[in-house]
C-alpha positions in Angstrom: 0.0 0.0 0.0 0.9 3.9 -1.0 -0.6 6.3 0.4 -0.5 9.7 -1.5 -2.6 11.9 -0.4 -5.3 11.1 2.7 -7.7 14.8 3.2 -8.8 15.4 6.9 -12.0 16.4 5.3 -12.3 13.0 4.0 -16.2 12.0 3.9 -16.6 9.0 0.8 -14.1 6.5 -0.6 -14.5 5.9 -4.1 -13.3 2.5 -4.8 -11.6 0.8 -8.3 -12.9 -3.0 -8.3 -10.5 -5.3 -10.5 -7.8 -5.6 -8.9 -8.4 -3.4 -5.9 -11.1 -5.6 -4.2 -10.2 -8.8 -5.4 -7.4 -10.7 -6.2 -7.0 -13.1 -9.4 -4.1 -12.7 -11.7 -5.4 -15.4 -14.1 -9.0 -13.0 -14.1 -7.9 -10.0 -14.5 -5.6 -11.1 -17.7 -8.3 -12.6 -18.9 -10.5 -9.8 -19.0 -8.5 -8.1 -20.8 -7.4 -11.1 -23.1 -10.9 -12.3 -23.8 -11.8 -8.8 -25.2 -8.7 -9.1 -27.3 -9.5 -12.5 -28.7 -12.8 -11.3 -29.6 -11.5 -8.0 -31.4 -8.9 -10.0 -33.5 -11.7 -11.7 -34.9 -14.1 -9.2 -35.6 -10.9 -7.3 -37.8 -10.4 -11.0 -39.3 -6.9 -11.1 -37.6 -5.0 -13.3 -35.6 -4.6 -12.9 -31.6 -1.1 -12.2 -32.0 -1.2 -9.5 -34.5 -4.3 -8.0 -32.3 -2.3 -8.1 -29.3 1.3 -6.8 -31.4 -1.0 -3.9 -32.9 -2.8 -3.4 -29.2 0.5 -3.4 -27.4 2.4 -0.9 -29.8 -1.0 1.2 -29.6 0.2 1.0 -26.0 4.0 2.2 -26.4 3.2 5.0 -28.6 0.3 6.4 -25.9 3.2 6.2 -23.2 6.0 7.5 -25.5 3.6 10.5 -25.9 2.2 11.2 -22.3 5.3 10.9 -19.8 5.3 6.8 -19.6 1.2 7.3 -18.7 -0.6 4.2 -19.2 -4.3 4.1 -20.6 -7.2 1.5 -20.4 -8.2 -0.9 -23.2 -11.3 0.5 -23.8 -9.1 3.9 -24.7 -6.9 2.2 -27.1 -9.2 0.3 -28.6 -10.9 3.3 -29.8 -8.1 4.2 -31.5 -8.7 1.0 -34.0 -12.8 2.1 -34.3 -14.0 0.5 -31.4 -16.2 3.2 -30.0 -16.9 3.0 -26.1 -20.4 1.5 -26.7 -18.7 -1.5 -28.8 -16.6 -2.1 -25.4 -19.5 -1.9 -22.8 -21.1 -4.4 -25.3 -17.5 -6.8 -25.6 -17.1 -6.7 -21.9 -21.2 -7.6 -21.2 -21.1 -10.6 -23.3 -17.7 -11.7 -22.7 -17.0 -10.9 -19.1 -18.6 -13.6 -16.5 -17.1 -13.0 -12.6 -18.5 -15.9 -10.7 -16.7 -18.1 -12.7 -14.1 -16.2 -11.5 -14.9 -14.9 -8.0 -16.4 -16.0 -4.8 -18.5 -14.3 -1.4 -15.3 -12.6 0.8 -16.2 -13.2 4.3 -13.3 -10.7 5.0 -14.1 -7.8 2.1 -17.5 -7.9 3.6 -15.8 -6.8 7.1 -14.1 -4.5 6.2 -17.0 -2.6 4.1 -19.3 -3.2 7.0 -16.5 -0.9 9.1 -16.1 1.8 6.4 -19.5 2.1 5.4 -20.2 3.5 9.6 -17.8 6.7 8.5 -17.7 7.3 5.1 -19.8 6.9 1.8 -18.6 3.9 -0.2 -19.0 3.9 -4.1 -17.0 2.7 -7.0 -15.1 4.4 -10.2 -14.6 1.4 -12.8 -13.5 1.1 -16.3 -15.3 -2.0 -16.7 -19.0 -2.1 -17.5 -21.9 -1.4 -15.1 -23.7 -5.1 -15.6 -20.6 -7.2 -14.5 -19.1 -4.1 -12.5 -22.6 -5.0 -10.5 -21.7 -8.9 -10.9 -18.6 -8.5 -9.1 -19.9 -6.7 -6.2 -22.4 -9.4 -5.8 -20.1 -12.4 -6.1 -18.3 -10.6 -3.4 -20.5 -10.1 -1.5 -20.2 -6.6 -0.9 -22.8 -4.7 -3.7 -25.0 -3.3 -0.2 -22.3 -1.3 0.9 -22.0 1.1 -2.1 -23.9 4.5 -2.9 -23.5 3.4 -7.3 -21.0 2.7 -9.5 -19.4 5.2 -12.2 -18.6 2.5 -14.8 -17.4 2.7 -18.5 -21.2 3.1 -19.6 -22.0 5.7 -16.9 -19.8 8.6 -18.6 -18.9 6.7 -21.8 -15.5 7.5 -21.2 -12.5 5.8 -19.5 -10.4 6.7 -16.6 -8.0 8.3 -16.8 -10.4 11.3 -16.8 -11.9 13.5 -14.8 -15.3 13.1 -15.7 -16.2 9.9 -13.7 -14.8 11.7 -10.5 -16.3 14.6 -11.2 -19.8 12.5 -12.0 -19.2 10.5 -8.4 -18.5 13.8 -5.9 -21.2 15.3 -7.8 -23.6 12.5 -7.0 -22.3 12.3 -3.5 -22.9 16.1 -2.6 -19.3 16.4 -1.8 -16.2 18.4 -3.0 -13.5 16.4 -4.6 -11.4 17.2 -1.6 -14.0 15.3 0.4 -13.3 11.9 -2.1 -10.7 9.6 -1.4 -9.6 7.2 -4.5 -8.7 3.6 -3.8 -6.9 1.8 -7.1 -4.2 -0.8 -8.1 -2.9 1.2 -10.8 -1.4 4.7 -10.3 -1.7 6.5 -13.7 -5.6 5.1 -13.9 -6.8 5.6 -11.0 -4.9 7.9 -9.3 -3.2 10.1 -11.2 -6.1 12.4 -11.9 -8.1 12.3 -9.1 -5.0 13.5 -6.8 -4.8 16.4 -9.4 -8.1 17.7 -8.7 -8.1 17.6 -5.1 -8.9 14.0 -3.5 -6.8 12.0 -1.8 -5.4 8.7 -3.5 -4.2 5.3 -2.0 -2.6 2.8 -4.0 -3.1 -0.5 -3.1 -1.6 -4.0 -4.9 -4.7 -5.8 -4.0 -7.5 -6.6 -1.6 -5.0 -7.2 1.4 -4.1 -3.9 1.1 -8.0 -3.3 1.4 -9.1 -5.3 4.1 -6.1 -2.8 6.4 -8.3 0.7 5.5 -10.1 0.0 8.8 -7.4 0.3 11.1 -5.8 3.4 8.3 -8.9 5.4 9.9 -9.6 4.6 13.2 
């Protein structure tokens, strides 16, 4: 866990999910991978020229933006794949509870952050299995909504999902704290307008907010 930035004023905690609240290497590969597999096809190519096409798509956004990394969803709009055509890959092709399963602990440790701060979720993945996840986890009670790829129709890194979530919470953006796995995604823009930022490198790191606040 890195902690960046943590506001006194602190009043909601606006969680990533995959990768942040769970934790299953194989999955989260093969969210992106499935998509991927899927995309080659539709442009009649193989995986590994997707993936070689996808992965230089990747290179070139870092070259130009300070070694920044960007979601899937961003670069595959750069091939035609417009944001709607991802929220549709990721609903057909994205199952978490064959994946996932209830955490006794994750649960817990909502339970105790829900008592002093609003609990929702910022996601690049789509609202139907963003909502899936939750559920499999066991932990969908605890939060206010979910900002997810369809919500905004555009990808973190932006501002306009955090902007959409302390606007729906009634709260300034000093007043949101972002919880993520991955820096230039989920932090990186949400520390420059104001909120505070943890990174975590998965839900162990999660389960020790609790005792961060007390």
């Amino acid at each position: 866990m890195k902690i960046y930035y943590i506001s006194p004023k602190t009043k909601a905690i606006l969680f990533d999910i995959d990768s942040t609240l769970y934790t299953n290497p194989f999955y989260a590969h093969e969210q992106i991978d499935v998509q991927i597999r899927y995309f080659a096809k539709q442009k009649g190519w193989t995986y590994e020229d997707a993936k070689r096409k996808i992965d230089l798509c990747r290179q070139e956004y870092a070259q130009k933006h300070n070694g920044a990394k960007t979601s899937l969803g961003n670069i595959l709009s750069t091939f035609g794949i417009s944001i709607q055509e991802s929220i549709r890959y990721r609903e057909m092709l994205i199952n978490p509870k064959d994946y996932l399963e209830y955490d006794d602990k994750l649960v817990k440790t909502m339970d105790e952050l829900s008592k002093n701060y609003k609990i929702a979720a910022v996601t690049n993945n789509a609202l139907i299995p963003a909502q899936k996840t939750l559920e499999v986890l066991g932990v969908s009670a605890f939060f206010e909504f979910i900002v997810a790829l369809d919500t905004c129709n555009v990808s973190k890194p932006h501002r306009i999902p955090y902007e959409f979530a302390a606007k729906s919470l009634s709260l300034s953006f000093e007043e949101c704290l972002s919880v993520g796995d991955r820096y230039y995604i989920d932090l990186e823009v949400p520390l420059s307008m104001g909120m505070g930022g943890i990174l975590v490198s998965g839900v162990k790191d999660v389960y020790e907010l609790p005792a961060l606040f007390r």
